[in-house]
C-alpha positions as CSV (number, residue, x, y, z in Angstrom):
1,X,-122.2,-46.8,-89.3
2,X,-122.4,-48.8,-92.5
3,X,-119.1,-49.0,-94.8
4,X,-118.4,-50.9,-97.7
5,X,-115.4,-52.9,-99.2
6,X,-113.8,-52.1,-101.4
7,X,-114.3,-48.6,-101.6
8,X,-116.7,-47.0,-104.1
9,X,-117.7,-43.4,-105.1
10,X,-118.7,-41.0,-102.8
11,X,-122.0,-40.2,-104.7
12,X,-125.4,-40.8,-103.3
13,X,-128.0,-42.9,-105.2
14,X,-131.2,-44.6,-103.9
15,X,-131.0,-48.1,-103.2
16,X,-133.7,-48.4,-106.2
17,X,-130.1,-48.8,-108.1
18,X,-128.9,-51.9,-106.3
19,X,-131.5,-53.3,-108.2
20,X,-130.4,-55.1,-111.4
21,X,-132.2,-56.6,-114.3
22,X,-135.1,-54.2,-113.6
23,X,-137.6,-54.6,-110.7
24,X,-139.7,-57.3,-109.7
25,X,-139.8,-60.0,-111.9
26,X,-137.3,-61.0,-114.3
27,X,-137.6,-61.0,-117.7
28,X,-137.4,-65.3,-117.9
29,X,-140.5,-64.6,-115.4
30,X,-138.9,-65.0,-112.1
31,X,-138.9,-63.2,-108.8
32,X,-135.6,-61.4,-107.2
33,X,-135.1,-62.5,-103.9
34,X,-132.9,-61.0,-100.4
35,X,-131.7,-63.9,-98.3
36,X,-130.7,-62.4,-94.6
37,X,-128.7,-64.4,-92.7
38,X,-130.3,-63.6,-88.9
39,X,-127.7,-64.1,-86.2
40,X,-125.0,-60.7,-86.3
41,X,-126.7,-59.5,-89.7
42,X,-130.1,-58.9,-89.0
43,X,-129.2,-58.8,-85.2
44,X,-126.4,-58.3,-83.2
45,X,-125.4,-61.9,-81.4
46,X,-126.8,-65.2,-81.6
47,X,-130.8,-65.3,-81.4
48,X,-130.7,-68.8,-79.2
49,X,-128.2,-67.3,-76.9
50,X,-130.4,-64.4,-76.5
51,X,-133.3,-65.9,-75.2
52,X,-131.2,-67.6,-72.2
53,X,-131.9,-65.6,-69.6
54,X,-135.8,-66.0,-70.2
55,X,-136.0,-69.6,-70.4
56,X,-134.0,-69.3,-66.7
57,X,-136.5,-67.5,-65.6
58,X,-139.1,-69.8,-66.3
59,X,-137.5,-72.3,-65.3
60,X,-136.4,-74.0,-68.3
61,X,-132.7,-73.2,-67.4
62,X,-130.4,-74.2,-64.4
63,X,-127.6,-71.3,-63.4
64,X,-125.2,-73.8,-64.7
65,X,-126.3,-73.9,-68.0
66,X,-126.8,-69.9,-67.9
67,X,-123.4,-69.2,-67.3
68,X,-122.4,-71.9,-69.9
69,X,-124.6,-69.6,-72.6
70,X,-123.2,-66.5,-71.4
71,X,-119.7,-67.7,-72.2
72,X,-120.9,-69.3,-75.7
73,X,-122.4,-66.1,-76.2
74,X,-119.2,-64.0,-75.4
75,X,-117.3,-66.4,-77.3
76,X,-120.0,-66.1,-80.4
77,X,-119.3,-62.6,-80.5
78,X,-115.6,-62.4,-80.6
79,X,-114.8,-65.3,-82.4
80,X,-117.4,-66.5,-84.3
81,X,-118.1,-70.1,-84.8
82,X,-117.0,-72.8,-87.2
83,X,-118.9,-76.0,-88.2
84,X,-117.6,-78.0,-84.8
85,X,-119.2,-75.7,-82.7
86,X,-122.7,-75.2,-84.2
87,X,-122.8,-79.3,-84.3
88,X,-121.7,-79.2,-80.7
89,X,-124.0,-76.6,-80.3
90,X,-126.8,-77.9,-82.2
91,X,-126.6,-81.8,-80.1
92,X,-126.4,-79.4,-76.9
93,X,-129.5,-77.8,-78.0
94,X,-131.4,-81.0,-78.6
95,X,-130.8,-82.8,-75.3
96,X,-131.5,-79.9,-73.7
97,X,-135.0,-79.3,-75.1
98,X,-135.8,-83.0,-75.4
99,X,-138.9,-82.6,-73.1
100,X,-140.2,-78.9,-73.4
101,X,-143.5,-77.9,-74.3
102,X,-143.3,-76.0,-77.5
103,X,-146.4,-74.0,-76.6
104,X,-144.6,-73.0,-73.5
105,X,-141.5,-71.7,-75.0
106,X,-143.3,-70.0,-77.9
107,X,-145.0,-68.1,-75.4
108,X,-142.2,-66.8,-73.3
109,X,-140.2,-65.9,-76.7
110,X,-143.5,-63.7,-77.4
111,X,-143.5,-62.6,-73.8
112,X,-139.6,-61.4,-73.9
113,X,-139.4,-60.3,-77.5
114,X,-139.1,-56.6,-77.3
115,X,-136.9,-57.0,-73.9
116,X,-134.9,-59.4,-75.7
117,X,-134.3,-58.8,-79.5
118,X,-135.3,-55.4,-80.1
119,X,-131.6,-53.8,-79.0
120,X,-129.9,-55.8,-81.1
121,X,-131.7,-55.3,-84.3
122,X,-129.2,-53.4,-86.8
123,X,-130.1,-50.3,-88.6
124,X,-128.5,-50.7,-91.2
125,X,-130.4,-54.0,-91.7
126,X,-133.9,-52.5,-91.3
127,X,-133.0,-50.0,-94.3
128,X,-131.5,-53.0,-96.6
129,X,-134.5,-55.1,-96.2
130,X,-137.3,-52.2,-96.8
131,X,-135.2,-51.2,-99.8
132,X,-135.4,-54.5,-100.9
133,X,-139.1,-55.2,-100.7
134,X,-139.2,-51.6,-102.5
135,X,-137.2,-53.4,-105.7
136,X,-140.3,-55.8,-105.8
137,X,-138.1,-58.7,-104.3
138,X,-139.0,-61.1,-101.9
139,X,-137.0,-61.0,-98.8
140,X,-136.6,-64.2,-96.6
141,X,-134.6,-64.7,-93.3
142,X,-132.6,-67.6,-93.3
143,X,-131.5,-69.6,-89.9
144,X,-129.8,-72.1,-88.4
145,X,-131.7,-71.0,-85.0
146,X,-134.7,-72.7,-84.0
147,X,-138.3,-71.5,-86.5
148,X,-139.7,-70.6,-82.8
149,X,-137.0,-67.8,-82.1
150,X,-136.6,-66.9,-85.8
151,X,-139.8,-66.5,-86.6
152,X,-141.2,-63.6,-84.3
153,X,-137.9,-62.0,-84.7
154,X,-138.6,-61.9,-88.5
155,X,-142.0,-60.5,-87.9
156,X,-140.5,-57.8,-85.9
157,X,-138.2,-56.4,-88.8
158,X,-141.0,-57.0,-91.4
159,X,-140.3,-60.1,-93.0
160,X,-142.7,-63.2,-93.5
161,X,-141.2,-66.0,-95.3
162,X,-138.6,-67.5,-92.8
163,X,-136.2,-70.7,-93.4
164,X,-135.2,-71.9,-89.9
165,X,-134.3,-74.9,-88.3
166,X,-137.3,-76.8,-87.3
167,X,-137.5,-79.3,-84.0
168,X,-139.5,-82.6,-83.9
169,X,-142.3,-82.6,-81.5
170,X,-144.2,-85.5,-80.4
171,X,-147.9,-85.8,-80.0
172,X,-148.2,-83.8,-76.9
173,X,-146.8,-80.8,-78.5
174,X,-143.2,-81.9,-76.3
175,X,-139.8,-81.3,-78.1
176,X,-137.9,-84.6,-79.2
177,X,-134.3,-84.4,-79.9
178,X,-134.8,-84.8,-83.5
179,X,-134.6,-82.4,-86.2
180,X,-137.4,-82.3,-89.1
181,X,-135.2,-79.6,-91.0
182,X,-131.7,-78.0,-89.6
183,X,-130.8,-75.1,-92.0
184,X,-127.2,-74.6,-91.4
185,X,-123.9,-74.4,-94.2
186,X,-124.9,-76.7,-97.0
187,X,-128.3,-76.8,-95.2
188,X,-129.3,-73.5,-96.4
189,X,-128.1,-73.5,-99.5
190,X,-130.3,-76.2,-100.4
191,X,-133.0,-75.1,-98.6
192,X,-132.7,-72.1,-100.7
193,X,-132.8,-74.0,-103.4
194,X,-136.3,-75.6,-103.2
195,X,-137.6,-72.0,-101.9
196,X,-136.3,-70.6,-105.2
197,X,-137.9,-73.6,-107.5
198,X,-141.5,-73.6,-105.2
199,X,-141.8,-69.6,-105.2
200,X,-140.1,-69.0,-108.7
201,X,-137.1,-67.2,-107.0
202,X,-134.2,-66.4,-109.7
203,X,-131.1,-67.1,-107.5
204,X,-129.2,-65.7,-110.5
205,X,-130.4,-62.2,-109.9
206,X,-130.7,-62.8,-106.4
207,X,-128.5,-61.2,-102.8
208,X,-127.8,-63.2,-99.9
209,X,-126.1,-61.6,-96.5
210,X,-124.5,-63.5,-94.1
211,X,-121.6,-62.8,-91.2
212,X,-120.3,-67.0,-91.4
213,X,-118.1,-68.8,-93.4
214,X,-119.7,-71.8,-92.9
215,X,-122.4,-70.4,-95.0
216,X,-120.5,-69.7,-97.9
217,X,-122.5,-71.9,-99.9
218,X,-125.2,-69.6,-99.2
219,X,-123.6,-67.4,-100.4
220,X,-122.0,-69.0,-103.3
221,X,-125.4,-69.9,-105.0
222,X,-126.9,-66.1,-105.5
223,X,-125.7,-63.4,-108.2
224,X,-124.8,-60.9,-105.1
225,X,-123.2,-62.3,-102.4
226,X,-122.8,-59.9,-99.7
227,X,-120.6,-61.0,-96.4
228,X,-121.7,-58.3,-93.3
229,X,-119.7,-58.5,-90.2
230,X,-117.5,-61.4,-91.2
231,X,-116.0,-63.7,-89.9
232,X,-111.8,-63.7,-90.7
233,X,-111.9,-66.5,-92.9
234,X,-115.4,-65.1,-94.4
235,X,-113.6,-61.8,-94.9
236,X,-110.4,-63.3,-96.8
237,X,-112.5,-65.3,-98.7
238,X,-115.1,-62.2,-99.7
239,X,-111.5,-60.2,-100.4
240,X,-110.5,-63.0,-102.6
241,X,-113.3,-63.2,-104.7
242,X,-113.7,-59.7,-105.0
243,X,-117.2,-59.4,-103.1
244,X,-118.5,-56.2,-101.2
245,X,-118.4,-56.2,-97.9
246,X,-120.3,-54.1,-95.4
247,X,-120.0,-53.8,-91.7
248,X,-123.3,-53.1,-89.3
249,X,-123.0,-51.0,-86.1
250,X,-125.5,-49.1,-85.5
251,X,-128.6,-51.1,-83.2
252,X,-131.4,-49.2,-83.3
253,X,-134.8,-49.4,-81.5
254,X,-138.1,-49.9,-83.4
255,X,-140.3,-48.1,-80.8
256,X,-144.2,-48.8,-80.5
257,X,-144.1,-50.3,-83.4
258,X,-144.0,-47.6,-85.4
259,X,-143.0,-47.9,-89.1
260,X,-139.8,-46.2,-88.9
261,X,-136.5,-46.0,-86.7
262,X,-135.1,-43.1,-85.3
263,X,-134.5,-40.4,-88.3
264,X,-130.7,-40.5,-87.6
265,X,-130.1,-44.2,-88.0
266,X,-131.9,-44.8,-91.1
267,X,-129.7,-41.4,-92.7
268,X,-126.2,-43.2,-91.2
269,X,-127.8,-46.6,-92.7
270,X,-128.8,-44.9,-96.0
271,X,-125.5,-43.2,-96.7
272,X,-123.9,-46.5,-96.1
273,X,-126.1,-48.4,-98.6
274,X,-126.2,-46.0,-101.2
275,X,-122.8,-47.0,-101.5
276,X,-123.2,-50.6,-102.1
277,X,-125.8,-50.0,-104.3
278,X,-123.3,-47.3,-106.7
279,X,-121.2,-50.7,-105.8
280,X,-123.5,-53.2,-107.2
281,X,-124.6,-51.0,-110.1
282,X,-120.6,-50.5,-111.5
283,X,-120.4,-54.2,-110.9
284,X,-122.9,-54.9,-113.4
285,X,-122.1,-52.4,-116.0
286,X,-118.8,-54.5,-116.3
287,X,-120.6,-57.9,-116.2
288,X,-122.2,-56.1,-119.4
């Protein structure tokens, strides 16, 4: 289930409240945004890691460099990962696409999507973004994962505008190991940054969700900064500065497509959020 911290009131409010200046646009003219965070936010593990087993399969993948993934993943989920290992990971990644047909692998991520991604997505995540997009804001997944993984994965939950790392191809449509964008720590702050001046996004007004101390600055640049399933040094941090915290559990299957979970989820999500948003709303009656 959903929890909060620190604690807040038990009563139930719609999530209509953890709205803040009003709905929509602002009253300088600007747009509220959401900025989700994708890996153990939106879903539960790493997206990339996810999508191992496929590309062995198909024979993008020796065994080798399987079992190598499955222990990165194991290791993801425990632990977390700091700034040395998404570098390590991210030069990994490069050498080891350097080659591959980006048609190819776009197709097997389309192939293996539900398979793949669809247990993992949270609950509690699926409710947070509709309520969102309900407030009038403009809801955008943020990655450090490659656009080819993030992008149907953001489809899938129902969002449109994605911010992911993007891989150099060469005339052929073949991977080069060279990044044209790589949205990770600072990276997505300041890709944030230009989203918010080309779209009209106020980041004052603004939430941002994340599970990664490395993307504090991501964080650190919105009104509402919201840590979910931090990291320990995220958590301290969030504890430090007085931030909300909330904790996702509950995966939850979307079915054929059909536009909402299972009625028990979104309740146990809803309950949850109702309590950030009597949260949020206390938080800005003292700002005031």
């Amino acid at each position: 289930m959903l929890t909060t911290e620190p604690r807040t009131t038990d009563t139930i409010v719609t999530m209509t409240a953890l709205g803040s200046n009003g709905d929509g646009p602002t009253s300088a003219g600007l747009t509220e945004a959401a900025f989700f965070d994708l890996d153990k936010t939106i879903i539960a593990g790493s997206s990339t890691l996810a999508f191992g087993r496929p590309l062995y399969k198909a024979g993008f993948l020796h065994r080798g460099t399987l079992v190598r993934l499955g222990i990165a993943r194991l290791s993801y989920m425990i632990f977390g990962a700091d700034e040395k290992d998404l570098e390590r990971a991210r030069n990994e990644m490069l050498d080891l696409v350097s080659g591959w047909h980006k048609a190819e692998i776009d197709a097997i991520v389309a192939q293996t999507l539900d398979e793949v991604i669809e247990p993992l997505v949270f609950a509690e995540a699926l409710f947070l973004i509709d309520e969102h997009r309900r407030a009038g804001r403009r809801v955008y997944v943020v990655s450090a994962s490659p656009e080819e993984f993030v992008t149907p994965i953001a489809k899938m939950v129902g969002i449109e505008r994605v911010i992911a790392t993007k891989i150099r191809t060469d005339a052929l449509g073949r991977y080069v190991p060279e990044l044209e964008r790589y949205v990770m720590g600072p990276g997505k702050a300041e890709a944030m940054k230009e989203v918010a001046e080309q779209d009209g996004i106020d980041l004052a007004g603004s939430f941002a969700y994340t599970d990664s101390f490395t993307d504090m600055p991501m964080l650190e640049i919105v009104g509402n900064p919201v840590p979910v399933n931090p990291e320990k040094e995220l958590k301290e941090a969030a504890e430090a500065k007085g931030w909300a915290i909330l904790e996702f559990q509950r995966p939850v299957s979307l079915g054929p497509r059909v536009p909402t979970p299972p009625p028990k989820a979104w309740i146990a999500a809803g309950i949850g959020a109702a309590a950030v948003a009597v949260f949020f709303a206390a938080t800005r009656k003292r700002k005031g």
